[in-house]
gemmi code that builds the backbone of each chain (N, CA, C; Angstrom):
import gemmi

chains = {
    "A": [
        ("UNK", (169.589, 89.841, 188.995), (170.449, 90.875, 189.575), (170.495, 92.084, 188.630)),
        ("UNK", (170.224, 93.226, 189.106), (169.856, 94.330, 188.381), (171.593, 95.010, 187.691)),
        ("UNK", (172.305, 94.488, 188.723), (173.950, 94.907, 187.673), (174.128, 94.008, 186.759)),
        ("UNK", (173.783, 93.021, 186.542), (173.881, 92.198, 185.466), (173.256, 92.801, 184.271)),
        ("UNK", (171.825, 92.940, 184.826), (170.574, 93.542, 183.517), (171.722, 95.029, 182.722)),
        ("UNK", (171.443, 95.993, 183.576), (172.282, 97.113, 183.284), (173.771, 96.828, 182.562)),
        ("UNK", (174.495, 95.727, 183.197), (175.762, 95.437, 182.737), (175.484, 94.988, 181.038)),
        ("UNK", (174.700, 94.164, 181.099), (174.340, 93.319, 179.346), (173.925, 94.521, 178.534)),
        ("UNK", (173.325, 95.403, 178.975), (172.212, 96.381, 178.123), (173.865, 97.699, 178.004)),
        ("UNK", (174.801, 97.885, 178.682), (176.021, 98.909, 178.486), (177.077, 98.058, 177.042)),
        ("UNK", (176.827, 96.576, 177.163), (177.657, 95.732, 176.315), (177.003, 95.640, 175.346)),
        ("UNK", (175.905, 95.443, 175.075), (174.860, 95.604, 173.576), (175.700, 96.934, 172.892)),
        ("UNK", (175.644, 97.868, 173.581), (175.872, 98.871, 173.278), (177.668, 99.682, 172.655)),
        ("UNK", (178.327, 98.485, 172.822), (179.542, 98.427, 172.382), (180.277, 97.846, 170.985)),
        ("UNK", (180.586, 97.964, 170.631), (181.949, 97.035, 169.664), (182.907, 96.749, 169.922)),
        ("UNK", (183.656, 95.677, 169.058), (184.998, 95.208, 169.800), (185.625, 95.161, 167.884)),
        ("UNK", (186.971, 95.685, 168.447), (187.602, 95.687, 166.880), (188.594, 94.253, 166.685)),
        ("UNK", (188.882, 93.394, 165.971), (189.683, 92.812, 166.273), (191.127, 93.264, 165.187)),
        ("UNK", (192.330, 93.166, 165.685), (193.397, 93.271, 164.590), (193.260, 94.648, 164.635)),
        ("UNK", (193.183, 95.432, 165.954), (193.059, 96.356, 165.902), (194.385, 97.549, 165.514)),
        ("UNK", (194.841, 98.045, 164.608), (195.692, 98.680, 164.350), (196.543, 98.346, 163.608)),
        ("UNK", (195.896, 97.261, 162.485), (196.333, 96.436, 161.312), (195.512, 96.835, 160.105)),
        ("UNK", (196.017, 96.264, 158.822), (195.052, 97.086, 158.191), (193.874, 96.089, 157.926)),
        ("UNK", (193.948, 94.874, 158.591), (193.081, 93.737, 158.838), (191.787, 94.014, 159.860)),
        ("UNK", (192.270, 95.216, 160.486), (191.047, 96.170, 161.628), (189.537, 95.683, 161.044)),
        ("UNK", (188.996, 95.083, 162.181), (187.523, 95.082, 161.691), (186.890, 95.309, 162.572)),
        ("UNK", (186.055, 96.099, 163.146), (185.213, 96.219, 164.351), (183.644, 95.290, 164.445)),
        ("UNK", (183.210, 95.044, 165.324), (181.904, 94.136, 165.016), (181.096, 94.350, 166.116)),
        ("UNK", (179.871, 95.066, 166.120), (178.872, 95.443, 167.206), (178.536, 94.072, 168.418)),
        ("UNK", (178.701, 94.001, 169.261), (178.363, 93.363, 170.217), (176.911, 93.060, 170.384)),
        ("UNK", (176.271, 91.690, 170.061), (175.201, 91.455, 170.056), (174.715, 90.307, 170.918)),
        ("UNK", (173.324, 90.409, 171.276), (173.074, 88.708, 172.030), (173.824, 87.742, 171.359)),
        ("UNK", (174.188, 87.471, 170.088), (174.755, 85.901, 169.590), (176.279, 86.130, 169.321)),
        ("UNK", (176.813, 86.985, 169.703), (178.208, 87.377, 169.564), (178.800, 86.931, 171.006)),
        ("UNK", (178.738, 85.666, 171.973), (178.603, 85.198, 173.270), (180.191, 85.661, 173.575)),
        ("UNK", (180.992, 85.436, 172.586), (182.448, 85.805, 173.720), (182.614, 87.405, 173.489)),
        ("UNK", (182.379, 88.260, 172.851), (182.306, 89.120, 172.490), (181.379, 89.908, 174.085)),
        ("UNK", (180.344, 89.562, 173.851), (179.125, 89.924, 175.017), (179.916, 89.654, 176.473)),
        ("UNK", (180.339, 88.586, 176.718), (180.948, 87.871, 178.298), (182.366, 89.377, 178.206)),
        ("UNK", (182.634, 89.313, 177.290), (183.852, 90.205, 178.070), (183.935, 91.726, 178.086)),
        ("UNK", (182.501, 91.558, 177.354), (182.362, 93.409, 177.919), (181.334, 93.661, 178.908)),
        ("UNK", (180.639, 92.619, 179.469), (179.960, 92.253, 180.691), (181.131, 92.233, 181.484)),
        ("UNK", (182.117, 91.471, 181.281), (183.042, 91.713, 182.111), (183.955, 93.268, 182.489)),
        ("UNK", (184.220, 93.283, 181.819), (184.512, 94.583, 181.028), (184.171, 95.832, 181.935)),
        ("UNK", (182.800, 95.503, 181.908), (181.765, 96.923, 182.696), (181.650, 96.662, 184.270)),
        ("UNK", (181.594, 95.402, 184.986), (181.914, 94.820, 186.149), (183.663, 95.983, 186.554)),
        ("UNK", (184.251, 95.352, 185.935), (185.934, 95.773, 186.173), (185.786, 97.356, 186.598)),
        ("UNK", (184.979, 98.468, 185.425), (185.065, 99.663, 185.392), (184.223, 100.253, 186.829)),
        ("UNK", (183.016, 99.215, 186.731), (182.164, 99.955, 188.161), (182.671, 99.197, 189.066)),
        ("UNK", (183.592, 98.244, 188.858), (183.956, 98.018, 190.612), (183.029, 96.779, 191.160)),
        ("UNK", (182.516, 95.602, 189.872), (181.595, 95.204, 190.702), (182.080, 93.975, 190.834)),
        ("UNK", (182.184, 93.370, 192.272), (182.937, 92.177, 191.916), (182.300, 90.931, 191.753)),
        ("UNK", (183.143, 90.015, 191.115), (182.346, 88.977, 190.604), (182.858, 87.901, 190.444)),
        ("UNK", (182.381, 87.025, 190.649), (183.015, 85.134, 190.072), (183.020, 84.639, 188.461)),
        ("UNK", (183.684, 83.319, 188.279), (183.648, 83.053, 187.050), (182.371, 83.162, 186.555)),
        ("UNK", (181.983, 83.789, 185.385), (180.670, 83.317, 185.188), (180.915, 83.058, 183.086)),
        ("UNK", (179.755, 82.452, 182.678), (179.657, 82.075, 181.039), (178.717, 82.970, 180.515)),
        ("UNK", (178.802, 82.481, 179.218), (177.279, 82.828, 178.353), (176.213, 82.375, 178.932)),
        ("UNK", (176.344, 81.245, 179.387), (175.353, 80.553, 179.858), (174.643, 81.187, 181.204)),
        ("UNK", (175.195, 82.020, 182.156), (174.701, 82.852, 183.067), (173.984, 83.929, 182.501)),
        ("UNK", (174.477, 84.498, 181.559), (174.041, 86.078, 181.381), (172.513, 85.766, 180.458)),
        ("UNK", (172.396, 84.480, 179.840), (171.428, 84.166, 179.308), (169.528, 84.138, 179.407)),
        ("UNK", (169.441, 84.012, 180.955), (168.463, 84.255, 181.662), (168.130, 86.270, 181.788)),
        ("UNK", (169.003, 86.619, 181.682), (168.887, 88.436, 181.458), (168.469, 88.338, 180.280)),
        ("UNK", (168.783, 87.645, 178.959), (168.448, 88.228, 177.332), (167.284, 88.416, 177.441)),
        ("UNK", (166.507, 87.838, 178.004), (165.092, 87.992, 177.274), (164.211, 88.838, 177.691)),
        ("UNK", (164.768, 89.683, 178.465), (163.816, 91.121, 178.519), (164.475, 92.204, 177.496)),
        ("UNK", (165.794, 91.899, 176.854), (166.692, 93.068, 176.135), (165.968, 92.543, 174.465)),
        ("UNK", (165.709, 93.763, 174.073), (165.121, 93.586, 172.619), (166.429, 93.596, 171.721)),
        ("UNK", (166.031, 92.611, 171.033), (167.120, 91.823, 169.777), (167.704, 93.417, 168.969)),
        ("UNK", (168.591, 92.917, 168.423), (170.003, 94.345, 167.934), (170.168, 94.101, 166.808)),
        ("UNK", (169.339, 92.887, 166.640), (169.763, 92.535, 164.169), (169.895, 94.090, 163.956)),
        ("UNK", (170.953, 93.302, 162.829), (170.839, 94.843, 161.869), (169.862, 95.047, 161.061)),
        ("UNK", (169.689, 96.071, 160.870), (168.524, 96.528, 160.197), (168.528, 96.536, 158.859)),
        ("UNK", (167.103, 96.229, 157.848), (167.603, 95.979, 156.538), (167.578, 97.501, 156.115)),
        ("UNK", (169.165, 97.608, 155.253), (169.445, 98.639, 154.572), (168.294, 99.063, 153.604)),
        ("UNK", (167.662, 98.039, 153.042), (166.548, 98.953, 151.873), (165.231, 98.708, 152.396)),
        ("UNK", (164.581, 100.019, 153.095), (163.287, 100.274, 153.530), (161.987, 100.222, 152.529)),
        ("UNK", (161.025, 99.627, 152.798), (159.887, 100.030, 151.731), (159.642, 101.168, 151.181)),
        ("UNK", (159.897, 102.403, 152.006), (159.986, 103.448, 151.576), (161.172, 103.572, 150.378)),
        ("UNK", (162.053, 103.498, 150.603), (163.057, 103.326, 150.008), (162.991, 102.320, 148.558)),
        ("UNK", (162.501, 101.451, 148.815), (161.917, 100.242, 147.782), (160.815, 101.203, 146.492)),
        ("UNK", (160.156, 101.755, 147.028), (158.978, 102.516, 146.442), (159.353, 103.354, 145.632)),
        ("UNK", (160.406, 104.001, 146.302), (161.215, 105.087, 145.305), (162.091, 104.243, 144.239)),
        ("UNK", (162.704, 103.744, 144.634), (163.380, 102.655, 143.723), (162.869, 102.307, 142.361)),
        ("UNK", (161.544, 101.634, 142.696), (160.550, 101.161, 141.772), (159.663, 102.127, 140.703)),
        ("UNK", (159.422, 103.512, 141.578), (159.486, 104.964, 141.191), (159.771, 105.200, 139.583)),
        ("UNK", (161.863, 105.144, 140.290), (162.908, 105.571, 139.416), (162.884, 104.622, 138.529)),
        ("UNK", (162.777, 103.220, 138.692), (162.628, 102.118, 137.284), (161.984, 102.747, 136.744)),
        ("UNK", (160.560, 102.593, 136.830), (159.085, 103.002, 135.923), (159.928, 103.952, 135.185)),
        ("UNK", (159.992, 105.026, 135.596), (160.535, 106.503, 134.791), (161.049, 105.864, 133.789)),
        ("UNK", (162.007, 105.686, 134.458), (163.325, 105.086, 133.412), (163.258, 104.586, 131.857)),
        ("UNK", (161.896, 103.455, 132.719), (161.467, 102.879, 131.180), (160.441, 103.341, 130.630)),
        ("UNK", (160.025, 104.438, 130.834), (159.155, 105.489, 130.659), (157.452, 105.491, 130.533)),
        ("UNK", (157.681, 104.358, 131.848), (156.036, 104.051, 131.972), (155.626, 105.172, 132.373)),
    ],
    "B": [
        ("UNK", (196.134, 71.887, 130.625), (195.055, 71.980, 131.761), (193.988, 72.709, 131.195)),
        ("UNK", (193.289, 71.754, 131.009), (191.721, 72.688, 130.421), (191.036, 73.655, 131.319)),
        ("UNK", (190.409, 74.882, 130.860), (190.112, 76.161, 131.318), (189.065, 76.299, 131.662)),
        ("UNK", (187.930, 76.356, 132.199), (186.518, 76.628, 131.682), (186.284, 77.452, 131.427)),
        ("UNK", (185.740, 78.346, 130.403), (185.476, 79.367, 129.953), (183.588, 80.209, 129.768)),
        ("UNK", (183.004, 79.192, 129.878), (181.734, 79.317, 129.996), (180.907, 78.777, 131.515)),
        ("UNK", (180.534, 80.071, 131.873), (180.495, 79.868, 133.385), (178.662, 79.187, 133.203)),
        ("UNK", (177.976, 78.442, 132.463), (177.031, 77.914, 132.530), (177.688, 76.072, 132.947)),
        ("UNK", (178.516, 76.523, 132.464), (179.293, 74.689, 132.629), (179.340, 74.516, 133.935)),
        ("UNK", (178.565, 73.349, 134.400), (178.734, 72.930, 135.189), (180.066, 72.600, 136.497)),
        ("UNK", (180.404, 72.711, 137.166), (181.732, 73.179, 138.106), (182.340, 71.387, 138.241)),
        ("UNK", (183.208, 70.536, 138.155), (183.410, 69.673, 138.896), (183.258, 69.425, 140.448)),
        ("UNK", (183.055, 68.796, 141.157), (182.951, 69.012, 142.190), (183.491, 67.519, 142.948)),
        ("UNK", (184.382, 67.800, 143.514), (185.244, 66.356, 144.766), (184.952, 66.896, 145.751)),
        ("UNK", (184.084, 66.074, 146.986), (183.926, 65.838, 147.641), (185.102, 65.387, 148.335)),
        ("UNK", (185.503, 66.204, 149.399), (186.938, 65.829, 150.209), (186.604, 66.049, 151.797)),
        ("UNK", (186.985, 65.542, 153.010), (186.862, 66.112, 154.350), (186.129, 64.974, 154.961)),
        ("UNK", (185.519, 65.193, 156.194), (185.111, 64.016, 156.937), (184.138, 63.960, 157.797)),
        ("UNK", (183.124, 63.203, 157.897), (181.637, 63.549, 159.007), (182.135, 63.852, 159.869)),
        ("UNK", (181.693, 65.138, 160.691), (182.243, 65.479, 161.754), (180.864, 66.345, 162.542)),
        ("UNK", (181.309, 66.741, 163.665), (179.712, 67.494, 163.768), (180.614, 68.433, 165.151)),
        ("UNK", (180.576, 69.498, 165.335), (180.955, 70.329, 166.760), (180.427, 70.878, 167.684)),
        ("UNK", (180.681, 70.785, 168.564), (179.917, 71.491, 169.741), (180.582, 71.888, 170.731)),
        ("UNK", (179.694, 73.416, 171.279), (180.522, 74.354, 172.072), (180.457, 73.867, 173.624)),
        ("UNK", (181.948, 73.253, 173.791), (182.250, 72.446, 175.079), (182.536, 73.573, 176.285)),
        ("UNK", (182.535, 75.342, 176.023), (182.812, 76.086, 176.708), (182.447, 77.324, 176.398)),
        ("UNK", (181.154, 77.858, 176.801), (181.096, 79.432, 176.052), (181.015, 80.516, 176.821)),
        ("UNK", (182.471, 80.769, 176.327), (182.858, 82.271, 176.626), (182.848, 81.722, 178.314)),
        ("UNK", (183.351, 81.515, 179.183), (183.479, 81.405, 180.196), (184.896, 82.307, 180.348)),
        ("UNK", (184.221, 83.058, 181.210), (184.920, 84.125, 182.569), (185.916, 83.687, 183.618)),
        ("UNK", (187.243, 83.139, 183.123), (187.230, 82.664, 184.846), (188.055, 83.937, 185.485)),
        ("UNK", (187.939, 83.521, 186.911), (188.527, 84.732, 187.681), (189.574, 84.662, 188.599)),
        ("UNK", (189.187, 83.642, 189.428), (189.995, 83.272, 190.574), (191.213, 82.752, 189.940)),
        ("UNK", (192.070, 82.837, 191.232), (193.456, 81.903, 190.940), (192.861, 80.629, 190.935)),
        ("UNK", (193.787, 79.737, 190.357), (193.201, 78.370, 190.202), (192.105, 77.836, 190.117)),
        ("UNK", (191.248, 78.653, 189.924), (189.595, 78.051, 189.131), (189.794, 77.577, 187.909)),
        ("UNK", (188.523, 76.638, 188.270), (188.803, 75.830, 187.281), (187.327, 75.172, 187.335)),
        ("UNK", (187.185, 74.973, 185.772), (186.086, 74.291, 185.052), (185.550, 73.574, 184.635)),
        ("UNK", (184.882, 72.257, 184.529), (184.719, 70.823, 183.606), (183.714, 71.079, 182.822)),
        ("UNK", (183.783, 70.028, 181.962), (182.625, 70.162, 181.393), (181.554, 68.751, 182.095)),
        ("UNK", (180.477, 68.796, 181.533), (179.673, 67.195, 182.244), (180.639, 66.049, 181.515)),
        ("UNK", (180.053, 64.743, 182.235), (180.695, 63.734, 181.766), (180.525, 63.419, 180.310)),
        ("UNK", (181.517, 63.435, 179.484), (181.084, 63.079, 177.623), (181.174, 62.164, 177.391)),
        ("UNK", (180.325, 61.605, 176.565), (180.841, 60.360, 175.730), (181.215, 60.703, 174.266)),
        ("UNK", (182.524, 59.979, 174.458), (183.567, 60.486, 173.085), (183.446, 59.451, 172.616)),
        ("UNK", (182.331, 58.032, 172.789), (182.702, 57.078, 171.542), (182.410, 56.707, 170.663)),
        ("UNK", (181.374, 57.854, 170.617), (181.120, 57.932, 168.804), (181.707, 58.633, 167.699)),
        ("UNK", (183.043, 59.239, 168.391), (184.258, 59.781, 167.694), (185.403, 58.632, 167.505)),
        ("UNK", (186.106, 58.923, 166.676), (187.483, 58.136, 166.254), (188.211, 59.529, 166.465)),
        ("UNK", (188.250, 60.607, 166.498), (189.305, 61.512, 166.833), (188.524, 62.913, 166.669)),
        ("UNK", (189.205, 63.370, 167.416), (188.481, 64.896, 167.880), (189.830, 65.769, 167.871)),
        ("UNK", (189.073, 67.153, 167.769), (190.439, 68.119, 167.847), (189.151, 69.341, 168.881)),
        ("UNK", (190.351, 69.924, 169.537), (189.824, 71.065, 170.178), (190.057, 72.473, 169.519)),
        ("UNK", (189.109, 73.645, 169.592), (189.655, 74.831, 168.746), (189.698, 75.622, 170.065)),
        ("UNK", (190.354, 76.451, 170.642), (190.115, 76.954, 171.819), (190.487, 78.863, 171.253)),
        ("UNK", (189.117, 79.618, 172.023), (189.781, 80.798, 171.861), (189.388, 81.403, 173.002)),
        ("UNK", (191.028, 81.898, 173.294), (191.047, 82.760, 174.842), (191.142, 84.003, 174.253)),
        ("UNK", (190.712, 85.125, 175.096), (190.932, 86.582, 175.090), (191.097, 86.848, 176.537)),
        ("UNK", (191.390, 86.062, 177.279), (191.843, 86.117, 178.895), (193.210, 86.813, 178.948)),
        ("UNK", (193.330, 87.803, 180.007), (194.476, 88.247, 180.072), (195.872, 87.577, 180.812)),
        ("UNK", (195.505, 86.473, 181.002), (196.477, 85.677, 181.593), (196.512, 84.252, 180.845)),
        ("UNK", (197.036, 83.837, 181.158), (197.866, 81.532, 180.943), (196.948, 81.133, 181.268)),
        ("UNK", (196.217, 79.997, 180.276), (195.440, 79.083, 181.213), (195.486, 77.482, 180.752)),
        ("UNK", (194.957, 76.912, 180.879), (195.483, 75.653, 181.033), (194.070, 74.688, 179.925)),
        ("UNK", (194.708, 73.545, 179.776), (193.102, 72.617, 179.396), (193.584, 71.442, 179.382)),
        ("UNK", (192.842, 70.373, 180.267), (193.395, 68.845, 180.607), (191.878, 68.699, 180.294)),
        ("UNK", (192.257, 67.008, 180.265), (190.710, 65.805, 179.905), (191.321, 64.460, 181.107)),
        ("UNK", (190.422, 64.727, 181.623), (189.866, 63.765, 182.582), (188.953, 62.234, 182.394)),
        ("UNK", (189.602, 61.087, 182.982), (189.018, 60.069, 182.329), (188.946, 59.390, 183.188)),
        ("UNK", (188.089, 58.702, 183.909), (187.823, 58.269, 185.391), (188.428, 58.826, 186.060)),
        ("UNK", (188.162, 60.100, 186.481), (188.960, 61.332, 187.188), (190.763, 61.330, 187.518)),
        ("UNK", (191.309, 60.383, 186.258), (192.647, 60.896, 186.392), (193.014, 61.600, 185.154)),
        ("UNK", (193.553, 62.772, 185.232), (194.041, 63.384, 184.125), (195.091, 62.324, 183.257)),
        ("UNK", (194.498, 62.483, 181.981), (195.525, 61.746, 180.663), (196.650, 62.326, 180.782)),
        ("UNK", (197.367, 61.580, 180.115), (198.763, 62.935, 179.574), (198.723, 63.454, 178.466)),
        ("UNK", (199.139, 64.791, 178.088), (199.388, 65.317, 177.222), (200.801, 65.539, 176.524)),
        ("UNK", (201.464, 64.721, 176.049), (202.626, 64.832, 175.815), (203.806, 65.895, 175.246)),
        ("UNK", (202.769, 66.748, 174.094), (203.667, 67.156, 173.508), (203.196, 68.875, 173.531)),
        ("UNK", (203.893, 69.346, 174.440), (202.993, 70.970, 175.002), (203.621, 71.761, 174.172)),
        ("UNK", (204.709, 71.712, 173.152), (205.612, 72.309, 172.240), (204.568, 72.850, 171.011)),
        ("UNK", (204.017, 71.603, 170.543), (203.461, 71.681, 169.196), (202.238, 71.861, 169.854)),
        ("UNK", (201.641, 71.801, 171.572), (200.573, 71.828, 171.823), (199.188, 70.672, 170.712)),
        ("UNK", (199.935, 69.801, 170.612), (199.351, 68.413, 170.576), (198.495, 67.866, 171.110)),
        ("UNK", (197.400, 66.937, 171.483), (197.400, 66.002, 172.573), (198.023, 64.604, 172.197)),
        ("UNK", (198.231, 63.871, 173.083), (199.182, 62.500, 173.165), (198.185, 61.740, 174.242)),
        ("UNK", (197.536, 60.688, 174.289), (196.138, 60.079, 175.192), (197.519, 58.692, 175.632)),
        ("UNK", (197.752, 58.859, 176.773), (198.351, 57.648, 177.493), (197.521, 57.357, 178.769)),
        ("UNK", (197.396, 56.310, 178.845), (196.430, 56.270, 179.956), (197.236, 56.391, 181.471)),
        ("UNK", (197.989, 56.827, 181.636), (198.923, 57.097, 182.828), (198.715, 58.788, 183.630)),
        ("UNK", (198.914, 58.733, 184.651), (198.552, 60.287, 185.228), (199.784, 61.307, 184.736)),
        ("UNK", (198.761, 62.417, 184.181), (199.925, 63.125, 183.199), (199.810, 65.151, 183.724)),
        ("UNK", (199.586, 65.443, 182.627), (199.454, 66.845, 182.578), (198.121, 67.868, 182.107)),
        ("UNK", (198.404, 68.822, 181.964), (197.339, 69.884, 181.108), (198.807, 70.813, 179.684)),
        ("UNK", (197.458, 71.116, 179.029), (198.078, 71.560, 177.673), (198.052, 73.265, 178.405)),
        ("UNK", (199.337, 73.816, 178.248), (199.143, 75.595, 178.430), (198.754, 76.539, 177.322)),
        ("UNK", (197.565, 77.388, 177.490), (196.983, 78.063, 176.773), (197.699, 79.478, 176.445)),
        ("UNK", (198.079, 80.292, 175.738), (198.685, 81.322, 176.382), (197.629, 82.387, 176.818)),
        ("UNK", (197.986, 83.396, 176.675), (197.028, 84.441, 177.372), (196.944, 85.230, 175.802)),
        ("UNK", (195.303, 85.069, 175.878), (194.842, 85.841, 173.884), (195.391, 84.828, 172.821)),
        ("UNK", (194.126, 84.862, 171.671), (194.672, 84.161, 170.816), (193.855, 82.799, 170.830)),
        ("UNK", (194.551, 82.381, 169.357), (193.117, 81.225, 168.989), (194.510, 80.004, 168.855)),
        ("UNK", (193.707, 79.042, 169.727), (194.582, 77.926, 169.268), (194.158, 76.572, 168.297)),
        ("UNK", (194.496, 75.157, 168.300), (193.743, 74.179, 167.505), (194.754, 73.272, 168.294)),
        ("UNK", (194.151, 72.659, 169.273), (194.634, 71.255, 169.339), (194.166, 70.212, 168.675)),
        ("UNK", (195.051, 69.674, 168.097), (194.850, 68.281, 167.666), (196.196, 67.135, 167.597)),
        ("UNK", (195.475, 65.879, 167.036), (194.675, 65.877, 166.934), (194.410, 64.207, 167.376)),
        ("UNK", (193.396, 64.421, 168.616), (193.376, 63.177, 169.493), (192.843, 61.907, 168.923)),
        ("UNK", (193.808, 60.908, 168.326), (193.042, 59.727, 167.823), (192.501, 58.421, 169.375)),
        ("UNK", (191.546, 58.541, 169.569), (190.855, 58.145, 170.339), (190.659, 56.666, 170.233)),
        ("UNK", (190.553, 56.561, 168.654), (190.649, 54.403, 168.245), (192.122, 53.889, 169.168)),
        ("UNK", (192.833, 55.013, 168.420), (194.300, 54.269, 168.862), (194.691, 54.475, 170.372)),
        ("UNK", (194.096, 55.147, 171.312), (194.188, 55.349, 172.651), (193.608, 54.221, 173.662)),
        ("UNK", (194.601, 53.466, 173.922), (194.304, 52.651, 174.987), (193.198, 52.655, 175.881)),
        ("UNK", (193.540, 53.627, 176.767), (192.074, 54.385, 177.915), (190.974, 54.499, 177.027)),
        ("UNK", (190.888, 54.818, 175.714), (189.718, 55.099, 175.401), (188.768, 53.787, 174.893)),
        ("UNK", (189.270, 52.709, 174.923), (189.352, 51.257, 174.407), (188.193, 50.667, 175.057)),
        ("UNK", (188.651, 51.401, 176.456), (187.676, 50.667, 177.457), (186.471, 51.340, 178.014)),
        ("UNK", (186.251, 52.552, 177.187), (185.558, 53.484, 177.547), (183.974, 52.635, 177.276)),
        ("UNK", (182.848, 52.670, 178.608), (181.346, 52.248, 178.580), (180.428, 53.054, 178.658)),
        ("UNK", (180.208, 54.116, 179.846), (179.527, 55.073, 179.898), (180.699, 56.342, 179.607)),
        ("UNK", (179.481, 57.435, 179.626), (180.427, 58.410, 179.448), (180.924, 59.144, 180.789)),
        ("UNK", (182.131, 58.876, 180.695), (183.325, 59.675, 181.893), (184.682, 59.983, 181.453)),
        ("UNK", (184.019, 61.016, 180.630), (185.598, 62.136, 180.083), (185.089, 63.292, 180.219)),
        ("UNK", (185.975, 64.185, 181.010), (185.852, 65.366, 181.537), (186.635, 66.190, 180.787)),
        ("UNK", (186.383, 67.284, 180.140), (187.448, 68.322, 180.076), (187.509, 69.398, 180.585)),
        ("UNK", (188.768, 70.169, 181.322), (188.660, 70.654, 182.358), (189.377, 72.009, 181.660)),
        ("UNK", (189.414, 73.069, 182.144), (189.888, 74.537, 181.798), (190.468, 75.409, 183.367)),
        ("UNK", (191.223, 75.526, 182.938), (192.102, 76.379, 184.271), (192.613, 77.727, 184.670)),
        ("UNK", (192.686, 78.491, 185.393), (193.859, 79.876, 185.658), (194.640, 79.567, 186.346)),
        ("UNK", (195.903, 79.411, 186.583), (196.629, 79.439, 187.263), (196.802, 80.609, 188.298)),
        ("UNK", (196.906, 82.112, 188.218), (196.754, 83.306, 188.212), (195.225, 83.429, 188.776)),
        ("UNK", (194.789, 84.854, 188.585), (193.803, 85.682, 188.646), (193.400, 86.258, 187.595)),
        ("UNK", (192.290, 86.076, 186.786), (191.952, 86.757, 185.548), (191.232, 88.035, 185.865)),
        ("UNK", (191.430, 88.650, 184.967), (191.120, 89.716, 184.931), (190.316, 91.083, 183.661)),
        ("UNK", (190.214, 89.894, 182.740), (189.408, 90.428, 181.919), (189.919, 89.316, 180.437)),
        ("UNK", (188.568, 89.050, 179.541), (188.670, 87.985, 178.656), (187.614, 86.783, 178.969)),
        ("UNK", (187.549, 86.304, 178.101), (186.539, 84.604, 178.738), (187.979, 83.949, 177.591)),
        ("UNK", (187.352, 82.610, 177.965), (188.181, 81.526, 177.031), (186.689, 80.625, 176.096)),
        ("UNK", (186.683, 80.455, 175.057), (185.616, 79.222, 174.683), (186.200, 78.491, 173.593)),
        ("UNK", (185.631, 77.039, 174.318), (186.098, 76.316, 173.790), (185.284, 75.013, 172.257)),
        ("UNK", (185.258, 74.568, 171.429), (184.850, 73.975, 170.491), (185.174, 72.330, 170.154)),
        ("UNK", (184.507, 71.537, 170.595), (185.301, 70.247, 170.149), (184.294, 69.815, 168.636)),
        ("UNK", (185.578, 69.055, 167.483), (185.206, 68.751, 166.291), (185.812, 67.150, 166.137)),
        ("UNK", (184.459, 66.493, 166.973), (183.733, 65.027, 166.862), (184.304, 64.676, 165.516)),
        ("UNK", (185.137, 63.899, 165.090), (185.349, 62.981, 163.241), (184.488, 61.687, 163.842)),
        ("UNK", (183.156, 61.702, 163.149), (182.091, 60.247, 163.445), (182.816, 58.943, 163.276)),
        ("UNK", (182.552, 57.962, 163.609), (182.911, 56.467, 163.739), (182.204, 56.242, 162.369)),
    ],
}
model = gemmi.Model(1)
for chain_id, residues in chains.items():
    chain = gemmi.Chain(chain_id)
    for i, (resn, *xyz) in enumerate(residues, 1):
        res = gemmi.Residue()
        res.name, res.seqid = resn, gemmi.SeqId(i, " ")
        for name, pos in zip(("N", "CA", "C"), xyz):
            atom = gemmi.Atom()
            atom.name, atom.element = name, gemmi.Element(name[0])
            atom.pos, atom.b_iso = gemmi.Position(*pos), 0.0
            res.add_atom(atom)
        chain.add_residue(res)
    model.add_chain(chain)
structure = gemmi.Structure()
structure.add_model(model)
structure.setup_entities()
């Protein structure tokens, strides 16, 4: 079902804060393995467009993941980044 | 009370806690309707001596969670401390509130009569709305203590 596809791919695209307005506030990107997180902003986006719907799980929306490309975070230190790094050592020790 | 002061020293280490192993008896399930309601397949709980449930709703409404055991609901006795209490007599469901993480425990299953006689597996646990939901899932976690 193509509102489903669209629905999962609007929820990737979200965060959910928890303790929101504490100083315990933590927000956390909504990802394929974040399952209750994911179900309720699938839900979430259903509610806003009006689309109606039955109980459904993780376990439904699961058959959609695998056309949506994975959301890992990305590693903070790039090879590029690494290179320069290694760069600035050398100097340093004045190879 | 001796200090350690040299962090090459080896740490003492006690071993405390109990084989246990968990698994997600409910994920993230949506419910919607009034009075829908959920099971899980038939389990076999008898390779546990006691289990506890961790349940977390973000549902905007009450919902419920009973266990089923040759399709009559157990009782749950003590909905205060949100306990379970295993009598083998037709009983109740535990009320969930609406948001929020709970921990039932904690069901000793040796000492439960009904569970005495348990052969194949036929224990159900079931999840409820009373209401109409409207945004939230509930999921649920059971933590197996091995025989």
């Amino acid at each position: 079902m193509e509102q489903i596809q669209t629905a999962i791919e609007w929820a990737l695209q979200q965060s959910i804060t928890l303790n929101e307005g504490t100083v315990g506030a933590e927000s956390f990107a909504v990802t394929k393995n974040t399952h209750r997180f994911l179900v309720d902003k699938v839900r979430e986006y259903f509610n806003i467009k009006g689309i109606p719907y039955n109980t459904f799980s993780y376990e439904d929306l699961v058959p959609y993941l695998g056309g949506i490309a994975s959301v890992e975070a990305k590693p903070i230190i790039t090879p590029a980044i690494e290179v320069e790094l290694e760069n600035l050592l050398l100097a340093e020790m004045g190879v | 009370m001796y200090v350690k002061t040299d962090p090459a020293e080896p740490l003492d280490v006690e071993l405390t806690g109990r084989n246990s192993e968990v698994i997600t008896i409910f994920d993230a399930v949506a419910l919607r309707a009034a009075n829908a309601i959920q099971y899980t397949v038939a389990l076999d709980l008898s390779k546990y001596k006691s289990m506890d449930l961790i349940i977390i709703s973000t549902l905007d409404v009450a919902a419920s969670i009973g266990m089923k055991v040759d399709d009559s609901w157990v009782m749950v006795k003590d909905t205060t401390y949100k306990k379970w209490d295993i009598i083998s007599t037709y009983g109740s469901t535990v009320p969930i509130d609406a948001g929020g993480t709970f921990l039932l425990s904690t069901i000793d299953l040796i000492g439960a009569p009904v569970f005495q006689q348990l052969t194949v597996p036929n224990v159900k646990i079931g999840i409820a709305v009373p209401t109409t939901a409207s945004s939230g899932s509930i999921t649920v976690k059971l933590v197996g203590v091995l025989n």
